[in-house]
C-alpha positions in Angstrom: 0.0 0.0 0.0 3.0 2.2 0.9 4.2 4.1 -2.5 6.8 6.0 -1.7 10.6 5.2 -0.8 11.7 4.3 2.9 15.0 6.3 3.0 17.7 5.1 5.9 19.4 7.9 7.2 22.5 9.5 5.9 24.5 10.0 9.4 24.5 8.4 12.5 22.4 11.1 13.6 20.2 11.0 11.0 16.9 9.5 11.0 14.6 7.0 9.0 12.1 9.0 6.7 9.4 8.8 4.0 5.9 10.0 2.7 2.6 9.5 2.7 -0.9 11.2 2.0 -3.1 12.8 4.4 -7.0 12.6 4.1 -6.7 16.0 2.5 -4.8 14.6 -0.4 -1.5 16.4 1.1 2.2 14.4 1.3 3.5 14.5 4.5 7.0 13.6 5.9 7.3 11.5 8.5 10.6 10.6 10.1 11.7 7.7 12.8 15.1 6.4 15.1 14.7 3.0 13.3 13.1 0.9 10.0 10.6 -1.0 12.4 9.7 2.1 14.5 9.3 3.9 10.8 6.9 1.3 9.8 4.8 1.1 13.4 4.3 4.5 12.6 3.0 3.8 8.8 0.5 0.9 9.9 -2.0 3.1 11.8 -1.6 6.0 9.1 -2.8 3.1 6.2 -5.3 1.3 8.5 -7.3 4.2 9.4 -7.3 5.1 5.7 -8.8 1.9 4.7 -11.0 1.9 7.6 -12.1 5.3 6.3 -12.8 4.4 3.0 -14.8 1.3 3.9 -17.0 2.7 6.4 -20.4 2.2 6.0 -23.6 4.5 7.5 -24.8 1.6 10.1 -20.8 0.6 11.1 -20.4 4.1 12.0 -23.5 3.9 13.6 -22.5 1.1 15.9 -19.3 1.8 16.6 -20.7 5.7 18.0 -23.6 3.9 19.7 -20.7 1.8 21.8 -18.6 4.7 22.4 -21.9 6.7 23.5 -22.6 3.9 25.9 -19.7 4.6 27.7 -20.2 8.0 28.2 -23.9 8.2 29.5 -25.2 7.6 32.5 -28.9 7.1 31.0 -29.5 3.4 29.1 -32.8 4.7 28.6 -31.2 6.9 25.9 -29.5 4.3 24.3 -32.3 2.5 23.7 -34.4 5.5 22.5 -31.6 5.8 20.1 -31.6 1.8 19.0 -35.5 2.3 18.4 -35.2 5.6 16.2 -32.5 3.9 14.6 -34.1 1.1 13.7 -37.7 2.8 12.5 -36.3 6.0 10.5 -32.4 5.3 9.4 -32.3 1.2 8.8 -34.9 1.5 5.9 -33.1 4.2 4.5 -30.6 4.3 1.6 -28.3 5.7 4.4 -28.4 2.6 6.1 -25.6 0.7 3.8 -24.2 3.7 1.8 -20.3 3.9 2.4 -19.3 7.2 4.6 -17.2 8.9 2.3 -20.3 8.9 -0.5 -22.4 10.4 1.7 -22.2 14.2 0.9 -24.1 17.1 1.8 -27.1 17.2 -1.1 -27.7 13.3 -0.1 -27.8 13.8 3.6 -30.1 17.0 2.7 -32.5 15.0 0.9 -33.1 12.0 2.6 -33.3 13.9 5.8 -35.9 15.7 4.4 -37.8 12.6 2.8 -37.9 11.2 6.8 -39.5 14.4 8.1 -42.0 14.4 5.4 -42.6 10.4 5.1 -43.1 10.4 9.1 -44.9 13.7 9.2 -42.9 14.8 11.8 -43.0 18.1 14.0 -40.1 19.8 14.6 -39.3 18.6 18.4 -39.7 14.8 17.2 -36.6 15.4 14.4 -34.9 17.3 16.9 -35.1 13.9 19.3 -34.1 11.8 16.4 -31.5 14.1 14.1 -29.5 14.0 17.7 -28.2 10.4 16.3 -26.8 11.8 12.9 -25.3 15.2 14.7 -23.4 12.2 17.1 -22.4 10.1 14.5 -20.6 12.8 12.6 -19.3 14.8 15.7 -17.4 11.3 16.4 -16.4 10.7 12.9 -14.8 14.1 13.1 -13.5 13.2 15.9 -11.9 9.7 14.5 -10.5 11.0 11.6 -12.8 9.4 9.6 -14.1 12.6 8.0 -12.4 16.3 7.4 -15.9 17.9 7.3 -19.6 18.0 9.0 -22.4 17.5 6.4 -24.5 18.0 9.1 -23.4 21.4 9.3 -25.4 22.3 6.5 -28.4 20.5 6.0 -31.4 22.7 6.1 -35.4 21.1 6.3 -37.1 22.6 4.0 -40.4 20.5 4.0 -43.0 21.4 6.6 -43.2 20.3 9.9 -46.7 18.8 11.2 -48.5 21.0 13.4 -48.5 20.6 16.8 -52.1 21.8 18.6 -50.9 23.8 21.4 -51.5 22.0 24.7 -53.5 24.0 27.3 -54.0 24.4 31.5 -57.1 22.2 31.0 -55.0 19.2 30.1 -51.5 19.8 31.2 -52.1 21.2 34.7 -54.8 20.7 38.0 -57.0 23.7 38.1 -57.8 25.0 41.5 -60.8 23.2 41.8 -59.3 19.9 40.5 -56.6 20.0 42.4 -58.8 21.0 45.7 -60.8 17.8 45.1 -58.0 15.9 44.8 -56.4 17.1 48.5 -59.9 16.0 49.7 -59.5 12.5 48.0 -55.7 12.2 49.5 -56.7 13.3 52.6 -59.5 10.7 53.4 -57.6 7.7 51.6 -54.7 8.7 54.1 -56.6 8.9 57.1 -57.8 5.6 56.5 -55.1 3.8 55.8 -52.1 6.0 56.8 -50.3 5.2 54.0 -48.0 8.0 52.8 -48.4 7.2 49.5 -51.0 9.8 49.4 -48.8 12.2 51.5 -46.2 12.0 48.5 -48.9 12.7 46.4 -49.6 15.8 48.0 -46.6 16.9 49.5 -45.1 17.4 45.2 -47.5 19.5 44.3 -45.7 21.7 46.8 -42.3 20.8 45.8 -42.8 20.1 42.6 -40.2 17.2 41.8 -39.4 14.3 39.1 -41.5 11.3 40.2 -38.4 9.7 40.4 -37.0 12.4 42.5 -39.4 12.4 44.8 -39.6 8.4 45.9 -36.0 9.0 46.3 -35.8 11.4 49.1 -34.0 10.5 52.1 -34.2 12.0 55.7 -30.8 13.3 54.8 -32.1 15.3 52.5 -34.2 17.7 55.2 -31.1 18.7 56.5 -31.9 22.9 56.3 -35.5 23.3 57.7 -37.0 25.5 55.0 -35.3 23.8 51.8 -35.0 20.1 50.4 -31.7 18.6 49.1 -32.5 16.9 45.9 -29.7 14.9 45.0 -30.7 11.4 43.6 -33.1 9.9 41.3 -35.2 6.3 40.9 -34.7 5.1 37.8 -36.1 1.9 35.2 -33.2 -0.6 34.4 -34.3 -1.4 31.3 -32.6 -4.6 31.3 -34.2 -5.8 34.0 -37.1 -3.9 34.1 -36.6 -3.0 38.0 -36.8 0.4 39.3 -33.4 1.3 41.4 -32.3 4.6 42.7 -29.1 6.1 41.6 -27.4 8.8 42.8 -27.4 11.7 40.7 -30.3 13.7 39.3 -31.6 13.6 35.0 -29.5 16.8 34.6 -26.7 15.3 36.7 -27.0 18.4 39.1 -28.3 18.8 42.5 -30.6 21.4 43.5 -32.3 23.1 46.4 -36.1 23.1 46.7 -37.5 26.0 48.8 -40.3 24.1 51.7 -43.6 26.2 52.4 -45.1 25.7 55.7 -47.6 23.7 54.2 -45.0 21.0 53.3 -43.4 21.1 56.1 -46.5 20.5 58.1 -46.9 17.1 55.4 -43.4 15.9 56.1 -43.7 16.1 59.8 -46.5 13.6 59.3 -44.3 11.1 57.8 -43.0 8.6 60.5 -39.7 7.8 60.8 -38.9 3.8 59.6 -36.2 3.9 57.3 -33.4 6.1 55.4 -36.5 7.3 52.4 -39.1 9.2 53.6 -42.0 7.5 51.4 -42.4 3.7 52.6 -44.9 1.1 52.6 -44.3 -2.3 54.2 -40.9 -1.9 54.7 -39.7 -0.8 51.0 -39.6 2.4 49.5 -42.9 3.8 47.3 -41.6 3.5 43.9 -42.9 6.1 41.0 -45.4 3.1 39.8 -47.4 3.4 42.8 -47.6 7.2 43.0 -48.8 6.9 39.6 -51.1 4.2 40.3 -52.9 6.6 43.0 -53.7 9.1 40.1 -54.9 6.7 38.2 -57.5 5.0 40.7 -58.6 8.9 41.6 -59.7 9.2 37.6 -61.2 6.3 37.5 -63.2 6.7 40.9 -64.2 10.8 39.6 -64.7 9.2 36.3 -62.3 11.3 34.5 -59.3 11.3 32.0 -56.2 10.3 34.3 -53.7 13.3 34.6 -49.8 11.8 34.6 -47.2 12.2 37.7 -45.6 14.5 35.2 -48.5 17.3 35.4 -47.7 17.3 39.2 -44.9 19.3 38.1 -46.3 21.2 35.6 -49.2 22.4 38.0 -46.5 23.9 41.0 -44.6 25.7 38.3 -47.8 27.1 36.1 -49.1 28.1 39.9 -46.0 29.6 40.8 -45.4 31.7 37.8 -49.2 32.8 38.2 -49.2 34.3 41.6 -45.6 36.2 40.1 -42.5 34.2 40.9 -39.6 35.5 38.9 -39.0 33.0 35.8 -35.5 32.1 36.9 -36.5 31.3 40.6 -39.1 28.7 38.5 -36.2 27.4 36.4 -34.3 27.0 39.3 -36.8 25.2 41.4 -37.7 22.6 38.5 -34.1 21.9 37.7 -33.9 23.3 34.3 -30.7 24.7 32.9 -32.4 26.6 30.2 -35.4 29.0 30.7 -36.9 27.7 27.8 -37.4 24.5 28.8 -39.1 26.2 31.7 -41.6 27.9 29.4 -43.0 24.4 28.4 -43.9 23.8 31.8 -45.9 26.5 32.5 -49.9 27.0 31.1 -52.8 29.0 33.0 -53.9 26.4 36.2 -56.6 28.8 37.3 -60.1 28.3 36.8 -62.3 30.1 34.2 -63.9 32.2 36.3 -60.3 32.8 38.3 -58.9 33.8 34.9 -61.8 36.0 34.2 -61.6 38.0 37.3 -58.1 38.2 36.9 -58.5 39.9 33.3 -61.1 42.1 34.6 -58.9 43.4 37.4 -55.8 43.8 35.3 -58.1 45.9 32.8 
């Protein structure tokens, strides 16, 4: 494979020396003490190159979703990223095309023909193009390309619409969310489970599920704020629910405690390092979501996710006026954006009414 002449050096200090072509096309010198140290340094140089040239879409693929494995914490994410694979990029022409055929106008195109085929919005390509913008990042990275076609690829058919979600759906209203105190209330004083007190102590702290049937006594160290620190999360593999010790944004945070939750967590007896047990083993996110569910069902009403919990304290933060950031910090969001998303009106209509009047 090697074309060029391997020169022995001309003194005793001299040195071993000959060429060879970068990816760019470029000859390069490259020198060495001895023949078989001249030659080590060849082998990688011409393996790479054939590696390069061989590459194909779904070996790149593979070989970022190992490396990608290694450097997340989350194997929900890998599989998310094994199931878009397999629905949007395996039946494409992408699939077994080599790399280095793969320019710009194709990548363009058949990105385009997914969006448009799958009718997707905007946020689901975002989710999905995060697999093509790590594949080339680490095939930049590998030498395996000089350039980004991602870089330039530009949608250009439309998006489907999204209808814009609303309070009504997204968050309890004040009377909802009154009815369902009432509800926790009664199922905990007859049972005493504190289930129910989890229930109603996030709408006041207004945590990840998995956060919350995480907390530890530990964690109520400061009397007016909650150290939130850890997570519960699903092994996928063995489709167990386990806590592990870092949050989904790998930060912690301090929640601010209102009287009212206070008073809640003073109720909670003391029989083990988490605060939410039942029969000796911690209240997992299943049964916290399991109590919403039997509520709908007993009101006869759509069932309103764990999730909307936490959309319901920050859209009833934001409208009695807490500042934006001191929202985004509560919530555990690094952008403000993402923030946004979280918050819709949780008042009633005769609440928002009122309000309107008095503003105008």
């Amino acid at each position: 494979m090697h074309p060029y002449a391997i020169t022995p050096p001309k003194t005793t200090k001299g040195r071993w020396q000959t060429s060879y072509k970068n990816e760019n096309g470029e000859r390069k010198n490259i020198k060495a003490q001895t023949e078989e140290e001249l030659l080590e340094k060849l082998i990688p140089i011409y393996f790479s190159q054939a590696h390069r040239d061989k590459l194909i879409f779904y070996e790149l693929y593979e070989e970022w979703l190992v490396y990608k494995t290694t450097v997340t914490n989350s194997p929900n994410t890998i599989k998310r990223h094994k199931q878009h694979y397999a629905k949007y990029f395996e039946p494409s022409i992408l699939h077994n095309m080599r790399l280095n055929a793969i320019n710009e106008l194709v990548l363009e195109k058949e990105c385009n023909r997914i969006v448009r085929d799958f009718n997707l919005s905007r946020k689901e390509w975002c989710n999905i193009k995060t697999i093509l913008n790590g594949m080339y990042v680490y095939a930049l990275r590998k030498g395996y390309l000089t350039n980004n076609p991602m870089s330039k690829v530009q949608i250009m058919v439309r998006y489907r619409q999204i209808v814009k979600k609303t309070g009504k759906t997204e968050t309890y209203n004040t009377e909802e969310l009154c009815a369902l105190n009432k509800y926790l209330d009664n199922m905990y004083s007859e049972s005493g489970d504190t289930v129910f007190l989890a229930v109603k102590l996030n709408f006041l702290l207004g945590l990840r599920v998995g956060e919350l049937v995480a907390l530890k006594w530990d964690d109520w160290q400061d009397l007016s704020h909650l150290h939130i620190v850890r997570e519960e999360v699903k092994n996928q593999e063995t489709n167990q629910y386990e806590v592990v010790e870092h949050t989904k944004t790998n930060r912690d945070r301090f929640v601010v405690l209102v009287p009212k939750a206070i008073s809640l967590l003073q109720k909670i007896p003391k029989q083990d390092e988490y605060l939410f047990v039942r029969d000796g083993k911690r209240i997992t996110s299943r049964q916290i979501a399991y109590v919403l569910e039997k509520y709908a069902e007993r009101q006869g009403i759509a069932t309103k996710s764990t999730h909307k919990m936490r959309k319901t304290y920050a859209s009833n933060l934001n409208a009695n006026g807490v500042p934006l950031d001191c929202i985004r910090e509560m919530l555990g969001h690094s952008n403000l954006s993402t923030t946004l998303e979280y918050i819709y009106n949780p008042l009633t209509e005769k609440e928002t009414y009122d309000l309107i009047t008095n503003a105008l």
